[in-house]
MARDREN-6107 format. One line per 5 residues: number of its first residue (from 0); for each residue x, y, z of C-alpha. Coordinates in steps of 0.05 Angstrom, whole numbers, always signed. Example, Ala and Ser with C-alpha at 12.3 -4.5 7.8 and 13.67 -1.06 7.14 Angstrom:
2
0 = +246,-90,+156 | +273,-21,+143
This chain:
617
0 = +759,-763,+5354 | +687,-795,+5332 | +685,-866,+5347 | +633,-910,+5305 | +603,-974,+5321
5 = +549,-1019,+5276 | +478,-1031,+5293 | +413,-1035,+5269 | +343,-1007,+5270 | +279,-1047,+5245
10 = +234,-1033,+5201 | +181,-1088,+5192 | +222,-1149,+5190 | +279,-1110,+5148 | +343,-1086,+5192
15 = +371,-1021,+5172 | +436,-1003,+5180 | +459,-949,+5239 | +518,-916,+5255 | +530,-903,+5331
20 = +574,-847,+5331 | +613,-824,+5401 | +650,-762,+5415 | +683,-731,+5468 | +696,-668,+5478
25 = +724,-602,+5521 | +660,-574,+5553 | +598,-571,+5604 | +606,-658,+5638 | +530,-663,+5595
30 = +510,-741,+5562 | +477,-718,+5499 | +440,-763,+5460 | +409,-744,+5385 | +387,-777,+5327
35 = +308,-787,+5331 | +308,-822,+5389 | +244,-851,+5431 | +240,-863,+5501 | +266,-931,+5512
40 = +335,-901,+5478 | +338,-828,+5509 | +332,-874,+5576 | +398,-916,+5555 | +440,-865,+5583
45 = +426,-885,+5659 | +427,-961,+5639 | +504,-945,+5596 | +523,-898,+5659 | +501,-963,+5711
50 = +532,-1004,+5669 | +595,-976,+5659 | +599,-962,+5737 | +584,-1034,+5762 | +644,-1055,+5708
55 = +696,-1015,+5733 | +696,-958,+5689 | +667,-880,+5690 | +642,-831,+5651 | +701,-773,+5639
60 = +685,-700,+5664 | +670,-675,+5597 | +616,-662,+5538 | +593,-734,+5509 | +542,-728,+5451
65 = +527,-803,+5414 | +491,-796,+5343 | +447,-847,+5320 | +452,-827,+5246 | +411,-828,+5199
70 = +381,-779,+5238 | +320,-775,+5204 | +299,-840,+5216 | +264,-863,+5274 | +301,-904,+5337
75 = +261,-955,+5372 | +277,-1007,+5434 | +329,-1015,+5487 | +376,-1062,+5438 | +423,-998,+5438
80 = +453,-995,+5497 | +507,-1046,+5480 | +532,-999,+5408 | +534,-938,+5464 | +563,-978,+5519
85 = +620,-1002,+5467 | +631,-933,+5432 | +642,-897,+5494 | +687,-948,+5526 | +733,-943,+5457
90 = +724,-868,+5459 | +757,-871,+5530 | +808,-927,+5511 | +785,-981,+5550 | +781,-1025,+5485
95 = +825,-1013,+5416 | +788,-968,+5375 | +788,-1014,+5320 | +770,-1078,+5350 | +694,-1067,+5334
100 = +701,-1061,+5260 | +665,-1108,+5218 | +618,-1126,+5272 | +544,-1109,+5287 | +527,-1094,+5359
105 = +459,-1095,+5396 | +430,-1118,+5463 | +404,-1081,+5524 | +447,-1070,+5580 | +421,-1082,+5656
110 = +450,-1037,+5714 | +498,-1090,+5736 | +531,-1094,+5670 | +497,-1162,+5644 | +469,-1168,+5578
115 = +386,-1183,+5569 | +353,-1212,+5513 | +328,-1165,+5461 | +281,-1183,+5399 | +306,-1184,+5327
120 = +365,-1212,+5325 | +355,-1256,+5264 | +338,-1201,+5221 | +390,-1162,+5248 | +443,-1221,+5239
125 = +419,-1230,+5168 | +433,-1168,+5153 | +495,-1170,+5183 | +518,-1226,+5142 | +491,-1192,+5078
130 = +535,-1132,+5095 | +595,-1178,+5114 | +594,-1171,+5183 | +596,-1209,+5242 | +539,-1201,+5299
135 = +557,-1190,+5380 | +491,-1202,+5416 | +468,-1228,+5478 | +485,-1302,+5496 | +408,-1323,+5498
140 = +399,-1298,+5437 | +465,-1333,+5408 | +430,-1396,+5383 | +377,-1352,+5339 | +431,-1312,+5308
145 = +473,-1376,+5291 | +416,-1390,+5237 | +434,-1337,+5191 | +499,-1368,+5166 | +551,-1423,+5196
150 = +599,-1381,+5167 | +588,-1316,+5204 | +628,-1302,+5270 | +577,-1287,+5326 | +600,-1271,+5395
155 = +543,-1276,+5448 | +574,-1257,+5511 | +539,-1260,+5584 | +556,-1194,+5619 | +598,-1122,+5588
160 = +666,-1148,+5617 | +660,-1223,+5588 | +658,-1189,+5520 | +725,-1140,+5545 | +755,-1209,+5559
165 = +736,-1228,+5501 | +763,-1168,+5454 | +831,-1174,+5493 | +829,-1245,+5487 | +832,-1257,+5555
170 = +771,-1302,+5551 | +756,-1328,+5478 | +684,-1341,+5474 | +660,-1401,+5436 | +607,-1393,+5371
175 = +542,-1417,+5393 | +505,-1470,+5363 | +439,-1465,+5332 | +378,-1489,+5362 | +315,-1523,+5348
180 = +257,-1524,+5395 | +237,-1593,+5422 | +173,-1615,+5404 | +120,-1600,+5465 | +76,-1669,+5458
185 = +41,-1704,+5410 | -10,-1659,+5371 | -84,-1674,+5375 | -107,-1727,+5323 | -164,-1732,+5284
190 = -185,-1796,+5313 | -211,-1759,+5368 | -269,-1733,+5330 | -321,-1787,+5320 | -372,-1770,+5261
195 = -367,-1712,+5225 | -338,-1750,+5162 | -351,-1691,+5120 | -317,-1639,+5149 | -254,-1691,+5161
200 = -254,-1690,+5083 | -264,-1609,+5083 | -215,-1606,+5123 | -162,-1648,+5088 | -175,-1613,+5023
205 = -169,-1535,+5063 | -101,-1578,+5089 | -89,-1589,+5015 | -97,-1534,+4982 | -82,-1478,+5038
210 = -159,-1460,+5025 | -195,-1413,+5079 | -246,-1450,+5107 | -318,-1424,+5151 | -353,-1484,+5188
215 = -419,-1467,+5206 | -460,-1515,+5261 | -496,-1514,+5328 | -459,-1516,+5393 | -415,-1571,+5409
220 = -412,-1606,+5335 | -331,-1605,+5330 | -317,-1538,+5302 | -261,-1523,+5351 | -242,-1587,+5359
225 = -233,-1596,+5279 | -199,-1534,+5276 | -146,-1550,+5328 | -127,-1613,+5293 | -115,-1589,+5228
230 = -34,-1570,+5249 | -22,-1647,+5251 | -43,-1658,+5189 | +2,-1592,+5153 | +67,-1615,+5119
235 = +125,-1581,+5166 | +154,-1512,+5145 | +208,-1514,+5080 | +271,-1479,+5091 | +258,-1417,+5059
240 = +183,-1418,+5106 | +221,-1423,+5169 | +263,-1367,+5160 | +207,-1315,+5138 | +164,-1341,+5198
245 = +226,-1335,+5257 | +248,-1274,+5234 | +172,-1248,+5249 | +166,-1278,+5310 | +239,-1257,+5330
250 = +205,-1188,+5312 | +162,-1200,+5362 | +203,-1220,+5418 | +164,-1299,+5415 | +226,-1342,+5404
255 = +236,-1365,+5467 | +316,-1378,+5474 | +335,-1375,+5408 | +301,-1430,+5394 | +262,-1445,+5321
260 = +213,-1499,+5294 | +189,-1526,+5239 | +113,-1532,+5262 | +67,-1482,+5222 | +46,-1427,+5267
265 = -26,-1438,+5302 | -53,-1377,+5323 | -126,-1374,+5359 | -141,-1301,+5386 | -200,-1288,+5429
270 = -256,-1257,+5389 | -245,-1201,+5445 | -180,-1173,+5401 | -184,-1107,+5372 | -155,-1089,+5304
275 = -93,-1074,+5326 | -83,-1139,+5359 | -98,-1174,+5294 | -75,-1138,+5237 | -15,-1104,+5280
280 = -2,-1025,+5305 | +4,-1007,+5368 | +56,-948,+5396 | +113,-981,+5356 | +84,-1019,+5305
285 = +83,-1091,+5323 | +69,-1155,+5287 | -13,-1179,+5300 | -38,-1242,+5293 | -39,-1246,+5223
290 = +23,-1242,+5208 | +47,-1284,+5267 | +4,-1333,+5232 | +46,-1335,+5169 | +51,-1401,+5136
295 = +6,-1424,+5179 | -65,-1418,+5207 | -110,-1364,+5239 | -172,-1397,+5277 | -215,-1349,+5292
300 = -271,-1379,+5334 | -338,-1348,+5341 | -329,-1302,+5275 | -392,-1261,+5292 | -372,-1243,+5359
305 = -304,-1204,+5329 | -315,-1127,+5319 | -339,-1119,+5252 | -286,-1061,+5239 | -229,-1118,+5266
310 = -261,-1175,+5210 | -269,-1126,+5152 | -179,-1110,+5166 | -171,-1179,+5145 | -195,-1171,+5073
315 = -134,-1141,+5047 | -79,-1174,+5080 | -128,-1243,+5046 | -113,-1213,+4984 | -48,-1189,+4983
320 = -5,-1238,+5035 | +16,-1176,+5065 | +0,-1124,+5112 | +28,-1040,+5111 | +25,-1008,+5179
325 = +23,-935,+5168 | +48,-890,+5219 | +63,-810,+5212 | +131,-815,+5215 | +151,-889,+5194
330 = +116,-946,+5149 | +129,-1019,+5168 | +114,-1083,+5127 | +97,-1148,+5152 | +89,-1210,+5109
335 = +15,-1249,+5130 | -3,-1308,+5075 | -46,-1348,+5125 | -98,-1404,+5118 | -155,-1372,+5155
340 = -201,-1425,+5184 | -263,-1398,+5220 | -322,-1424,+5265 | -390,-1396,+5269 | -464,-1415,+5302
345 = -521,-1408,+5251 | -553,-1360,+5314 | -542,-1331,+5365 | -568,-1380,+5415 | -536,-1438,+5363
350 = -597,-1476,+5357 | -647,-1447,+5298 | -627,-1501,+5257 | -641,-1557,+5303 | -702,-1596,+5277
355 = -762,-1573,+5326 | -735,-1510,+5351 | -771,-1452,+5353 | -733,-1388,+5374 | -763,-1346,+5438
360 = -753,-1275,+5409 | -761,-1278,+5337 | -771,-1330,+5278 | -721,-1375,+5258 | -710,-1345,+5191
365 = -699,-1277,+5218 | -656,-1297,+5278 | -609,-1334,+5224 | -607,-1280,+5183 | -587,-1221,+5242
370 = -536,-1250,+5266 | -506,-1276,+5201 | -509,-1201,+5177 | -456,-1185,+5222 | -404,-1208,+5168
375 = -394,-1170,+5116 | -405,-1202,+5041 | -333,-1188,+5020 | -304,-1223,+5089 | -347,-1284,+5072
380 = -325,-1287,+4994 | -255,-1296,+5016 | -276,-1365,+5050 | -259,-1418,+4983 | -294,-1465,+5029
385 = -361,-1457,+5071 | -386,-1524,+5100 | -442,-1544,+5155 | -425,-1576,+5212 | -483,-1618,+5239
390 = -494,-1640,+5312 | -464,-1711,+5327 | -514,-1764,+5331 | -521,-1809,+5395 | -503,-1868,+5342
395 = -438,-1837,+5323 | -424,-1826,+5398 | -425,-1898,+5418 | -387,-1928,+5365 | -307,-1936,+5370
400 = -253,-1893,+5346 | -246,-1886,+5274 | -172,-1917,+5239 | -160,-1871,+5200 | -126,-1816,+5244
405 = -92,-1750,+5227 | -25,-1792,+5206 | -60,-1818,+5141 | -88,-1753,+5133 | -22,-1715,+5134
410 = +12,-1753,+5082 | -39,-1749,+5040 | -38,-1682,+5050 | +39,-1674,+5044 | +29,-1711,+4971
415 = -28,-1658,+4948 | +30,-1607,+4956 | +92,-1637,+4928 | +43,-1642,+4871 | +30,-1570,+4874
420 = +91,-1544,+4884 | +122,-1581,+4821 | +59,-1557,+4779 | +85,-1478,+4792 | +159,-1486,+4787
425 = +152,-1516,+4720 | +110,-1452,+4707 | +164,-1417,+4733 | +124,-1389,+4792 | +176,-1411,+4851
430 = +151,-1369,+4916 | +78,-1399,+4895 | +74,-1466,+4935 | -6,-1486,+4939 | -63,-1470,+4900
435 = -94,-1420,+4943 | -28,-1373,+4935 | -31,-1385,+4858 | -40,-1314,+4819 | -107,-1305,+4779
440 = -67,-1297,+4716 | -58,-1386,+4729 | -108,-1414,+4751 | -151,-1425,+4678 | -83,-1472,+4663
445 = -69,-1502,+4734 | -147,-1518,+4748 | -179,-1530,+4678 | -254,-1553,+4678 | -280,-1619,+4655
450 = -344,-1624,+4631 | -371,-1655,+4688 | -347,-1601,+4739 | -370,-1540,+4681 | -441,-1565,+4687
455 = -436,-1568,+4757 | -414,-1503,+4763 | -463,-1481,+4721 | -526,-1523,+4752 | -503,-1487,+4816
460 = -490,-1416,+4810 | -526,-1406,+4740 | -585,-1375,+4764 | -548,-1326,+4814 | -497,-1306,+4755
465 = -564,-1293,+4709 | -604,-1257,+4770 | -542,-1213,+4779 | -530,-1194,+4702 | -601,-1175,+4698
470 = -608,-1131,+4758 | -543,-1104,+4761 | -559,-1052,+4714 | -625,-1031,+4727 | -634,-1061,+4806
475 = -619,-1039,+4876 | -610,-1099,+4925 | -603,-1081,+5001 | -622,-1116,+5057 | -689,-1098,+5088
480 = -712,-1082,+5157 | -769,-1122,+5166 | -777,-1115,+5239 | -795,-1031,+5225 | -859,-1010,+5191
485 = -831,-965,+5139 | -769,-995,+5099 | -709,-945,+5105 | -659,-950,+5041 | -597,-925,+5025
490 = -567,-923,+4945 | -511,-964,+4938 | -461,-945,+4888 | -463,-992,+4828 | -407,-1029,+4837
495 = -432,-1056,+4906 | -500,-1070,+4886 | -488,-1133,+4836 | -447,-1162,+4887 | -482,-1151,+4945
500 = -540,-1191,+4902 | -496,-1246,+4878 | -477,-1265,+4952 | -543,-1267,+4976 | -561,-1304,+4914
505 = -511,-1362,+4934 | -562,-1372,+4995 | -538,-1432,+5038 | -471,-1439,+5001 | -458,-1362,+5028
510 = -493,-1367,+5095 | -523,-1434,+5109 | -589,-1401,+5095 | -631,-1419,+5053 | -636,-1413,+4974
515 = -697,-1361,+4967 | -704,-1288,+4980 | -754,-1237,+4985 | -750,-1187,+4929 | -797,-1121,+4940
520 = -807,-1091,+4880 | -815,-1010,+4880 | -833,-986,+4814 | -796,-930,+4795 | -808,-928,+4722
525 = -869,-950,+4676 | -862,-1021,+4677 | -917,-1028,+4629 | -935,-985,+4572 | -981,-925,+4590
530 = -1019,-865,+4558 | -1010,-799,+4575 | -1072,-813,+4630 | -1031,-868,+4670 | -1079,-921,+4632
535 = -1052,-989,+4620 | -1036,-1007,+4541 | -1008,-1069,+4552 | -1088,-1106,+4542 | -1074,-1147,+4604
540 = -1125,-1139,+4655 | -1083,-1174,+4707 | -1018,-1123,+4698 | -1024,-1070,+4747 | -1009,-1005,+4712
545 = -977,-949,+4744 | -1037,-901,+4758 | -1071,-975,+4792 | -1006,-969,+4828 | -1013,-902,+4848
550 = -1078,-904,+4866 | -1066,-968,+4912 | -1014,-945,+4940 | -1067,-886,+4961 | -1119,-937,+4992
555 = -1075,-978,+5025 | -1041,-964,+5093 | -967,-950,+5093 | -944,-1021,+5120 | -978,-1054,+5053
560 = -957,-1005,+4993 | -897,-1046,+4975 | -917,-1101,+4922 | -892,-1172,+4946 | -868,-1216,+4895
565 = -870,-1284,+4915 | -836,-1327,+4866 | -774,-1371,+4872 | -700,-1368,+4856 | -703,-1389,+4779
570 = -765,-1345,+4771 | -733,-1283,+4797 | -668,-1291,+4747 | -722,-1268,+4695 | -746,-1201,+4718
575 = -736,-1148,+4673 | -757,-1074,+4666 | -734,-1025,+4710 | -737,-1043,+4781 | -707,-1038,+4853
580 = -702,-1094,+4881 | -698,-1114,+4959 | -674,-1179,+4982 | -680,-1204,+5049 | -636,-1271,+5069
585 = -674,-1332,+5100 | -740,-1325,+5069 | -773,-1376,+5025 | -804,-1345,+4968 | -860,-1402,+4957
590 = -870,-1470,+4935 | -827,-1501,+4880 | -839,-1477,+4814 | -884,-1430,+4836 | -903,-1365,+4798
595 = -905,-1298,+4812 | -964,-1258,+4851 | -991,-1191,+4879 | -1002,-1175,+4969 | -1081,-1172,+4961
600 = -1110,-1105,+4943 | -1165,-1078,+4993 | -1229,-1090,+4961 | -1211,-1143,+4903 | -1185,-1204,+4884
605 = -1105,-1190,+4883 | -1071,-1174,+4811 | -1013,-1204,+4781 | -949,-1173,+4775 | -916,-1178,+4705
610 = -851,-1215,+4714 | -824,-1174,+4647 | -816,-1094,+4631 | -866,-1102,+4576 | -934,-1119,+4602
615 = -925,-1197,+4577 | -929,-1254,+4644
């Protein structure tokens, strides 16, 4: 006789379905267990054997194999040794046979026969309920599983003969109740933050919109303290929210009693945590940070000090709201739409921007731009939002705190949404709640341009858009090494070169840098017409031919043979021909409106480089 009792196993926040099977049998007194098992459930048989011992009961002198089936799926955590327990006490009579149909069973089992928390149980008694079933758990995780439907029968007993007591109805246990988590204490408010008026309104509209957000400022401006006070002014979590966020941390093992909330989730790692830590992994495949931070907010402070390998896992889960944890013999899924808000010195030491300072080791310029390189371009394009956050003032210090605290702030902030999320359910997109979440294929008919904000737009980023569609077919952008005396480059495939340009060509809307860039100029190609002798046709006697080039790149010592362009941002949009360019963050080009020249030649006056392909300045 094969006795079968329900459980689950989890993959991602999804509970499959499991069949404990049970048999006795004539044989060798063996405890067999099979079925893809790991550790913590090939160990269940000394916990069940305890167990059963410290209840009153024991193990008959024969062959007992238990199936987990499917067996080709993988079994993972300790919330099997209740199913076991329960098959092999009906497979020995102690309880009817039948009395554990339509019910799903998990929790671990401690040597003197109590039950101990496990994690999942929401997903598992949502499943449950979707397969018609009721749920028998653990009684601290009753209140958790009483979420998933007041009509579901859950029985959360204490200890392995309550729940005997129960099934012979000796002791009738009572359905829990659900619970909600009390409130800890009032959340920080934004009144504590004198000054800083700006990034209060930066903040609201990141609030607003869900919109990632980088603030960028010298030590002790308010970055963290901004950052910690934007969960008081979030709207709390909808119905639908709460559920996708507890069942994650239930996942996890973080709901503490059973209890839920409706605060968004705040999540601040230490820029110590490695990629697994973040993004998830580990032996079993855990939630990380981001998607513990679902519908809610990842603050990672310090952003340069994370490993770049740990950053650069973040751009796909950005993208996609989700994150695939590949293992070799299972896959799991987590759900991570976060807001990620981020805090960053311009240096190192936090200080190159500070009116006066002159850094020890290095100029300003390059100090800035070193330790901004540790972020990759395609991290810092999925910021909607990149502010400066200046020191506070000794004036803003001394005067009293401002009225207008995070209260204010949150219902406008709760308005801004409502809006939103009545804007995309009359388009008929329902899971799409803010504008950040909004697909591509929406957002030319949810955010339509005025004139005003189109020449804007254009005023700001029209010179990087026509620098990039002029270079990106013909140019080479890379950042240069100007602390070594030869410059070391490496191609870039095409597709990375136009938009490595256009992100250093948004300059201090990118990086807090500034708006100019060095461009060295390698000729590659005749940029001027020549005859067959390297002679220049062009009648210019300022253009520098190539055989001048050759042969002053001959003279001149190897730290001068690259040809430095000084000119400024506009100026640059307009080179044509074929050339490589190098651009270096940080560095300004020249004066205002300034034109283009030559690094003096050794022995003359310097000669002008032709700012087009065809010999014309």
């Amino acid at each position: 006789m094969v006795v079968r009792v329900a459980t689950v196993a989890f993959e991602g926040i999804e509970a499959k379905p499991v069949d404990v099977q049970v048999q006795i049998a004539n044989g060798n007194v063996v405890f067999t267990l099979v079925g893809l098992a790991d550790k913590a459930v090939a160990e269940s048989r000394e916990r069940v054997r305890a167990a059963l011992t410290a209840s009153g009961l024991a193990l008959p002198a024969k062959r007992l194999t238990v199936n987990l089936a499917p067996a080709d799926m993988p079994k993972e955590g300790s919330h099997y040794d209740l199913p076991i327990a329960l098959g092999v006490m009906a497979a020995i009579g102690a309880i009817p046979s039948d009395a554990l149909d339509g019910f799903t069973v998990l929790g671990e089992l401690a040597l003197d026969g109590t039950l101990t928390p496990v994690a999942g149980v929401l997903p598992a008694a949502v499943a449950a309920n979707t397969r018609g079933h009721g749920l028998i758990c653990p009684r601290e995780c009753g209140p958790e599983a009483a979420w998933a439907s007041s009509d579901m029968e859950v029985i959360a007993p204490r200890s392995l003969i309550q729940l005997v007591n129960h099934i012979k109805g000796i002791q009738v246990l009572a359905r829990p109740l659900p619970a909600v988590r009390a409130p800890a204490g009032d959340l920080p408010d934004l009144c504590d933050i004198k000054g800083q008026e700006s990034a209060k309104r930066a903040l609201e509209i990141a609030a607003a919109g869900g919109h990632n957000l980088l603030m960028n400022g010298p030590p002790g401006a308010g970055k963290s303290m901004l950052a910690a006070r934007l969960p008081s002014i979030l709207p709390p979590l909808r119905p639908r929210e709460l559920l996708e966020v507890s069942m994650i941390h239930s996942v996890a093992g973080e709901l503490a009693g059973g209890e839920l909330t409706d605060r968004r989730p705040f999540r601040a790692p230490h820029h110590s945590a490695s990629m697994a830590a973040l993004v998830g992994g580990g032996t079993h495949a855990r939630p990380g940070e981001i998607s513990l931070a679902h519908n809610g907010v990842l603050f990672l402070d310090e952003l340069p000090e994370f490993h770049a390998q740990a950053l650069d896992s973040l751009r796909q889960p950005l993208e996609t709201g989700e994150v695939a944890i590949s293992r070799a013999n299972h896959r799991a899924v987590y759900p991570a739409r976060f807001q990620l808000v981020a805090a960053m010195n311009p240096c190192r030491c936090g200080h190159a921007l500070d009116p006066g300072f002159a850094c020890r080791r290095q100029p300003n310029e390059r100090c800035v731009a070193q330790y901004a390189a540790r972020l990759s371009g395609p991290l810092i394009d999925r910021f909607d939002l990149r502010i400066e956050v200046p020191a506070v003032s000794a004036a803003d210090l001394v005067l009293p705190p401002p009225a207008e605290g995070s209260a204010q702030a949150a219902r406008r902030v709760a308005a801004a949404r409502e809006r939103q999320s009545l804007r995309y359910e009359r388009m008929g997109l329902t899971p799409t709640t803010t504008n950040a979440s909004a697909p591509a294929s929406t957002i030319e008919a949810a955010a339509r341009l005025d004139a005003g904000g189109t020449a804007l737009i254009s005023r700001r980023l029209g010179p990087a858009a026509a620098l990039r569609a002029r270079l990106s077919s013909c140019a080479e952008a890379r950042p240069h090494d100007r602390g070594s005396r030869r410059s070391r480059s490496r191609r870039a495939p095409p597709s990375r070169r136009s938009s490595r340009l256009s992100r250093r060509a948004q300059g201090s809307a990118g990086r807090g840098l500034n708006n100019a860039f060095n461009f060295r100029i390698h000729t590659f190609s005749h940029s001027v017409p020549d005859d067959r002798h390297g002679r220049s046709l062009s009648g210019n006697p300022d253009v520098l031919s190539l055989a001048d080039a050759r042969q002053s790149r001959r003279r001149q010592p190897a730290r001068r043979r690259n040809l430095l362009l000084r000119a400024p941002l506009a100026d640059a949009a307009t080179l044509g021909g074929r050339v490589r360019a190098r651009g270096t963050a940080g560095r300004d080009l020249g004066a205002a409106g300034g034109g283009g020249g030559a690094r003096p030649r050794r022995g003359g006056e310097p000669r002008q480089v032709p700012l087009s392909g065809h010999g014309q300045p």
